[in-house]
N, C-alpha and C positions, 0 to 999 in steps of 0.2 A: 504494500500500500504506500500511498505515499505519504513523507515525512515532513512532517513541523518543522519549522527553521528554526525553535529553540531545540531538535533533536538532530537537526540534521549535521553531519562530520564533513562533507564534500571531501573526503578521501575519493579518489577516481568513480526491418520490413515492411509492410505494408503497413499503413493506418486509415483514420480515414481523413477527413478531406478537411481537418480543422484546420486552419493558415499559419503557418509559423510566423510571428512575430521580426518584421526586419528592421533590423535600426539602424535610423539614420546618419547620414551627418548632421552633427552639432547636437542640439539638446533632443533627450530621449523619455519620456517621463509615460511609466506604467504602471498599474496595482499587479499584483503579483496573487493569485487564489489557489486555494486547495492545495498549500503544501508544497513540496521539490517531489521530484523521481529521480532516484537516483539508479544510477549505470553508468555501464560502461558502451561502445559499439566500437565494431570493428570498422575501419572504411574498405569496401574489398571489390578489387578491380574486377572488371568482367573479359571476354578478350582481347575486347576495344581498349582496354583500359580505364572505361567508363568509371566509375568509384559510384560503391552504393552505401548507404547504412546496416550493419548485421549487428544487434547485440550479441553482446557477451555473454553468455550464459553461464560464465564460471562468478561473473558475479552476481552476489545477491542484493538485490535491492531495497533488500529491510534492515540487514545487520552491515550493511557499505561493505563486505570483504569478499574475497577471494574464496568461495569457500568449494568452489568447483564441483559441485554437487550434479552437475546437468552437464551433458556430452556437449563438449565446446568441437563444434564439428567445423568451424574456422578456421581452428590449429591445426585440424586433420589435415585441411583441405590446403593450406595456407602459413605453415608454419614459421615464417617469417614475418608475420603480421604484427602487431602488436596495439591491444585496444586503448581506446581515447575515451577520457574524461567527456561525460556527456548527459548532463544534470540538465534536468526540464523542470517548468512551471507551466501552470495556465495562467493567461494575464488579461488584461484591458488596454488599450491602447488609451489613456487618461489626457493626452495633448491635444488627440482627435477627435477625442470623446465618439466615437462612432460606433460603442456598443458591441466591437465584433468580439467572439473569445479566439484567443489567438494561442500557440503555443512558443514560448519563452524559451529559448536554448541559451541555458548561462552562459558566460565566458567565467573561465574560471578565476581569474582576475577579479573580475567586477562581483563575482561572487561571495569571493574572500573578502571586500567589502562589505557587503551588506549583512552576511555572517558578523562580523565585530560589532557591526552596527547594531545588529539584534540588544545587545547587551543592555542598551541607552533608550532605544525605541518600541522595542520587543518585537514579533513577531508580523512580519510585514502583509504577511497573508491573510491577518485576521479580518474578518468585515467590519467590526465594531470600532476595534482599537488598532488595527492597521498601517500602512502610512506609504501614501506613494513613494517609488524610486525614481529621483529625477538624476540623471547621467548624460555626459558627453560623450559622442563616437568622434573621435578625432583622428584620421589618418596621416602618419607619420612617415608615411613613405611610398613606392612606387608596387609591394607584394600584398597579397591579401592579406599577410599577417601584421603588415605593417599599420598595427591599428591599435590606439590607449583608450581606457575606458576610466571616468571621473567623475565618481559620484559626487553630487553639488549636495554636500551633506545639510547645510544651512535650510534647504526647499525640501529637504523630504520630513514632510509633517506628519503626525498622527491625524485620524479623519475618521469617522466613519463613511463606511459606503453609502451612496444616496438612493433614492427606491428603485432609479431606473438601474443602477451597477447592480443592484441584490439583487433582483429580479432574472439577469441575463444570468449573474453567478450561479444562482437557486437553479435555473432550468439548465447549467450545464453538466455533460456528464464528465465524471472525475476524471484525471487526467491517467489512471491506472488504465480502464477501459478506452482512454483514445489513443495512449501508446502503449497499448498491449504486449506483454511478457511472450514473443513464439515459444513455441514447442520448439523444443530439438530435431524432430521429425522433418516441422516445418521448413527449419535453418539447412537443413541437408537438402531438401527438397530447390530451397530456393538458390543456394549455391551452386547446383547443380544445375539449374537454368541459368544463372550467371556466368557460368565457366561454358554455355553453349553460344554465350551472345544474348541470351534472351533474358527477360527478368528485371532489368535498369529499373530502380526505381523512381518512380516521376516527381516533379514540384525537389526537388534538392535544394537547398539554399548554399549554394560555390561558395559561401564566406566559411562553414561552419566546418571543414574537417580542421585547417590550420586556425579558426579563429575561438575555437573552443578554451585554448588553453589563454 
């Protein structure tokens, strides 16, 4: 299930069609609901060399470790792989205010910030006592990793959500069920379409293999 941000460590397929959240240049300002997911994914070429998304299945998502309990059929297939920190939220876009629920792929940077900040502000996902993340994306260079992330600590206030935010929150489903745990079955199944050419998964966001850390 996923985790509280007073619980959460941030130690390190298909879905459906909910939007991931892109952020922009300059100021970024979201609420963050229901929690973090924590994992890991693989990024894993096809023959194209296309790069898709595979979790981890050696990690577990409840206790953040290694505990390798599920056939990591990546390693089999890919043992030179090595998986990437890749912690989700569901959020609101709060600058747009346009109501949509999005999915939130940390940078783990900007993450480790709001983690500390918990301490001062508490837990930012809460509806009542909450408090928007307002942050700069500022690009420092000419590669996709070449990107700094700066929470504008002074703006991110406590708040309650307002009836229209609750309301979209209330009817969303939890972010467990929109990035669903595969089966090992599945992960074999889908690798092996990947290794045919076939399989690419769609909607990718190009920032997020390098820009995760």
């Amino acid at each position: 299930m996923a985790l509280s941000f007073n619980q959460v460590k941030g130690e390190a397929p298909k879905r459906d069609k909910t939007p991931s959240y892109k952020m922009v240049p300059g100021e970024n300002k979201v609420r963050i609901f229901g929690g973090v997911l924590a994992r890991y994914i693989y990024w894993v070429p096809n023959k194209d060399g296309v790069k898709s998304p595979v979790e981890c299945l050696a990690f577990n998502r409840e206790t953040e470790t290694f505990d390798n309990q599920e056939k990591d059929w990546v390693k089999e297939y890919f043992p030179d792989l090595t998986p990437e920190w890749a912690y989700a939220s569901l959020c609101l876009d709060t600058k747009t205010d346009d109501k949509v629920v999005r999915i939130f792929n940390h940078k783990r940077k900007l993450f480790g910030t709001i983690v500390d900040m918990v301490e001062d502000l508490g837990d930012p996902s809460d509806a009542e006592k909450g408090w928007d993340i307002v942050f700069n994306r500022d690009k420092t260079g000419p590669k996709v990793y070449n990107v700094e992330y700066n929470v504008k600590q002074l703006r991110c206030k406590n708040r309650a959500l307002n009836e229209d935010e609750l309301e979209v929150v209330n009817a969303s489903a939890a972010i467990d069920d929109i990035l669903r745990r595969p089966a090992a079955d599945d992960i074999k199944k889908y690798l092996d379409e990947l290794r045919s050419g076939a399989g690419a998964s769609e909607d990718i966001d190009d920032e997020i293999p390098a820009d995760f850390r």
